[in-house]
N, C-alpha and C positions, 0 to 999 in steps of 0.2 A: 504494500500500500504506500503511493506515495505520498507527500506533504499536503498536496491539494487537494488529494482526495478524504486525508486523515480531518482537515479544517472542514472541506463540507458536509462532514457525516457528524464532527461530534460539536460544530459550533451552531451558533445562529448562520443565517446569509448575509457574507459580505463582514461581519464582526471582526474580522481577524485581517483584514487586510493590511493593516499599518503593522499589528505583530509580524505581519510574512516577512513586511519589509526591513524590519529592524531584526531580523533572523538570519536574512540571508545576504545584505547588504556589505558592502568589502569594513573591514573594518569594523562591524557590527558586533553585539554583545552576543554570547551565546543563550540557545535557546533552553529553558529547564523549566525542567516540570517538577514541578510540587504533588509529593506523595502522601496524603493525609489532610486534610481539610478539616479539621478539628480548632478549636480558637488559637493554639498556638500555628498548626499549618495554615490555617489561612490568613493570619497575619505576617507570616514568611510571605506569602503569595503578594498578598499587598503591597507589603515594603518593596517588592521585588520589579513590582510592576509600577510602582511610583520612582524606581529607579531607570525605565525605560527598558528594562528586559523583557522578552516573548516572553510568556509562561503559561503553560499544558497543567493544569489543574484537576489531578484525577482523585475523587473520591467515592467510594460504595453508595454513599448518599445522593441522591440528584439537587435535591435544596440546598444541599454545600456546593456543590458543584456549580450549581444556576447563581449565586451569590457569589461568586469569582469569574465567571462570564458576566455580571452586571459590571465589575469593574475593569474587565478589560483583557479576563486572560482567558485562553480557549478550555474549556471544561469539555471532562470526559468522564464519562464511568467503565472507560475500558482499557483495561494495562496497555494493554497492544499499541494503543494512544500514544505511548510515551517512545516509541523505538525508534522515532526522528531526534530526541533530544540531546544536547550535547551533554546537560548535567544533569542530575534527579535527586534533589531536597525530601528527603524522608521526613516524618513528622508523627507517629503514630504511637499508640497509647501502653506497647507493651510486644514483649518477645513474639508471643502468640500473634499478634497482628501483623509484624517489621516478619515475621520470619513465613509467614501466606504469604506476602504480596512478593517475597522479593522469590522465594525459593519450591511455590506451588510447583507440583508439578501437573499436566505439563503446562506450562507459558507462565514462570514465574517471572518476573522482570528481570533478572540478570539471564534469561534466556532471551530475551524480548530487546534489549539496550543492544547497542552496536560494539563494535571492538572501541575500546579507548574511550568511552564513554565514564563519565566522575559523577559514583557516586557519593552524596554528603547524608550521612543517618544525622539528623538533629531530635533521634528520639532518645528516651531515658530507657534503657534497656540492658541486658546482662555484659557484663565486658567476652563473656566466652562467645554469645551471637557475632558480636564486632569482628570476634577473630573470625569465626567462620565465615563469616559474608566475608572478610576482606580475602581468605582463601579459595574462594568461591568466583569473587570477581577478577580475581589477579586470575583464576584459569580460564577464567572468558576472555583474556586479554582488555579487560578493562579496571579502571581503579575505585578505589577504596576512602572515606576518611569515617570518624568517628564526631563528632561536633556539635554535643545535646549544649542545653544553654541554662545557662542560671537569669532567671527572668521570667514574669508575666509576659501574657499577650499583650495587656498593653505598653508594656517597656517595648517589647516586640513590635508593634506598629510607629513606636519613635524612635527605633535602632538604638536603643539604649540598654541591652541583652548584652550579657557576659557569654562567650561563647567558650569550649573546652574545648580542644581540638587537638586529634591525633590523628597519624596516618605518617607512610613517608615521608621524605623531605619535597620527593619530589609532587606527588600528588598537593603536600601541600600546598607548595607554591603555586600552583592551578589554585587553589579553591579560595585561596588568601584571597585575593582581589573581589572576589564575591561574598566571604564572609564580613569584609571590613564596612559593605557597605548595607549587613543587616543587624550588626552589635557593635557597642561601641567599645571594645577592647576583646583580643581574643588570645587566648592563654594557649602557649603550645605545648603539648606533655609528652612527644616524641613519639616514637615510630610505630608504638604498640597502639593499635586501636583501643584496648581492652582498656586502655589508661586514662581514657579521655570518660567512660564511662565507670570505672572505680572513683573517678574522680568526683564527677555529677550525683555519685550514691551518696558517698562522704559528705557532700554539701547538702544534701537534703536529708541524712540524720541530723547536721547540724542546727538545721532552721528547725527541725521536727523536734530536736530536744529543746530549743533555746524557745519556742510556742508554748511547750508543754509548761517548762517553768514559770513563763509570764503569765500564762493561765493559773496557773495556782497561785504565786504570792500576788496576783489582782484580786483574786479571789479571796484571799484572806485580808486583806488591808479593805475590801468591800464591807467583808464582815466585822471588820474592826471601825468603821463607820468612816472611815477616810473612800472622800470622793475618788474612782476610778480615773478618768479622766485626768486629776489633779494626780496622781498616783503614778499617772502616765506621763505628765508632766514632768515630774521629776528622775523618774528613769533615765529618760532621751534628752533630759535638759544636762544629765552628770555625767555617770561612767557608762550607760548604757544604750550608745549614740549611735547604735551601728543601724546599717539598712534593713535586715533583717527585727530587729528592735520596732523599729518606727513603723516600715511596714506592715506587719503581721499584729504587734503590740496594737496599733491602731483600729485594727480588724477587730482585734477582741474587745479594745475597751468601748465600740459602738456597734458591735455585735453585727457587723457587716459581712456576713459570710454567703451571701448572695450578690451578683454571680461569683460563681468556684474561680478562680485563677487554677488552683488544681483539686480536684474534688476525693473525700477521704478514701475512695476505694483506689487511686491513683497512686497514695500517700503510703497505701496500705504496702501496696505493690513495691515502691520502692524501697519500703524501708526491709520488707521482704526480700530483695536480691543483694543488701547491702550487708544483710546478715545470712546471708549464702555466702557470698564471697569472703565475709569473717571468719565460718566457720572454716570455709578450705584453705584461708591463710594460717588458721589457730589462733585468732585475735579474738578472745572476749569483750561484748559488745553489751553489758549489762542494761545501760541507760537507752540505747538502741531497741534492745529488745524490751523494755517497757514499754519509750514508747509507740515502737509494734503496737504492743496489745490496746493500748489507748486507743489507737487509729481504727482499730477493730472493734472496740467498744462505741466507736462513734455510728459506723456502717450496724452494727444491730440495736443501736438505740432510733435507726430510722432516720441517719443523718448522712447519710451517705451520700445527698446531693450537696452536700456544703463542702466551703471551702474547705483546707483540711485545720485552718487556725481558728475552726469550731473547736480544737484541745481546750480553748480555753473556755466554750460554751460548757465542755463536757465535766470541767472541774468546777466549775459554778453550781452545774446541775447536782454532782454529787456532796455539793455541802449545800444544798437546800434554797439555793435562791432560788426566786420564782423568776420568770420572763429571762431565762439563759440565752434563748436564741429569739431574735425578732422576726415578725412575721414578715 
């Protein structure tokens, strides 16, 4: 299937004409498709296309899909879609998802991509998956990186995302120029793909322990009759100034945990692969696996759509406040 025919079957008529042209134009940007349409993929897709790159916008949903063709990029719900593109920006919720799309057989996408073709995984996912796809596509004669991201979507729609990235030297040097302009700083952890996603774990036990605790001593300075808010005040006005602090702290003391930036069954997930990987280094993860269980107590208390810095709803709830989570 060629290019022409791929645009008139999966876009509107005539929608993609300026993408063809900034696709195939001497000196033009390369053309890449975004894999997962989810709030963080589809604010890659955005930022990407507010950059002036084509972008092939494939996800299982048609409503994610039709909402990425209103802005400007060719939507598809069919892998096959993507085997004109030069790069392919993964974006998906977990191994079980990143390991169908890429590795189904038959017509998984690293069957479907051309030779030399860069892939970028910007999902949170096990570091052993990383290796495998990167040995997977290195025998398709195509490459590899690794590059989940610390950051909401909407850091994500201002390019203001921490990105983690690993892969070769050489792959990375391809993708650098296109990562710099969807985060605003991006940390390289060398050649191990596996590294870049040990690394993305580690940061999200941190934030997961550093929630849990702000939920609880908010919680008891609540009940010590000291205003929250004011409580809050003084955290992030001293020694406890950091982003994660202000961010998350914030969520709790207004109980804004609608919409999820990442939602508890997410949280659950990952704090789940980051004590997989403890266990097989032999690293005791005590406060990790607490708060595991917390994150678990949140999903069967029927909270499982909320953010996951509901920890601090969860520790309000169980010392007796009323109105934990707002409606």
């Amino acid at each position: 299937m060629n290019t022409k025919q791929i645009n008139e079957q999966a876009s509107p008529a005539g929608a993609l004409s300026d993408s063809r042209q900034t696709a195939g134009s001497s000196g033009s940007k390369a053309l890449i498709g975004v894999v997962g349409l989810g709030n963080m993929g589809n604010a890659l897709a955005a930022t990407l296309l507010s950059n002036g790159h084509a972008v092939v916008a494939y996800d299982r949903n048609p409503q994610r899909v039709e909402a990425l063709r209103v802005e400007g990029a060719q939507g598809t719900s069919r892998i096959t879609d993507l085997s004109h593109c030069n790069m392919v920006i993964s974006s998906l919720p977990d191994d079980a998802a990143l390991e169908s799309v890429m590795l189904s057989l038959p017509g998984g996408l690293i069957d479907i991509l051309k030779p030399g073709a860069l892939h970028i995984s910007m999902s949170t996912v096990s570091a052993e998956l990383s290796r495998r796809l990167e040995k997977r596509h290195t025998d398709a004669a195509q490459s590899f990186i690794a590059a989940p991201v610390l950051g909401n979507p909407d850091l994500a729609k201002t390019q203001r995302i921490f990105i983690l990235a690993a892969g070769s030297a050489a792959d990375m040097r391809r993708a650098r120029p296109l990562l710099e302009q969807l985060g605003q700083h991006i940390f390289e952890l060398g050649e191990d793909p596996g590294a870049a996603n040990v690394m993305k774990l580690a940061c999200n036990v941190m934030t997961a322990t550093t929630m849990q605790s702000m939920g609880e001593v908010l919680t008891l300075l609540t009940k010590a009759g000291i205003d929250p808010h004011l409580a809050f005040e003084v955290f992030t006005g001293s020694l406890f100034d950091g982003r994660v602090h202000k961010a998350y702290g914030g969520k709790i003391v207004d109980r804004r945990f609608k919409p999820a930036g990442m939602t508890a069954p997410l949280a659950v997930k990952d704090l789940r692969l980051a004590l997989s990987e403890a266990e097989r280094q032999v690293v005791p993860m005590p406060m990790a696996s607490l708060v595991h269980e917390r994150l678990v107590a949140l999903v069967a208390a029927g909270w499982g759509d909320l953010d996951w810095s509901a920890l601090g709803a969860l520790a309000a709830r169980d010392a007796g406040l009323d109105g934990a989570v707002s409606a």
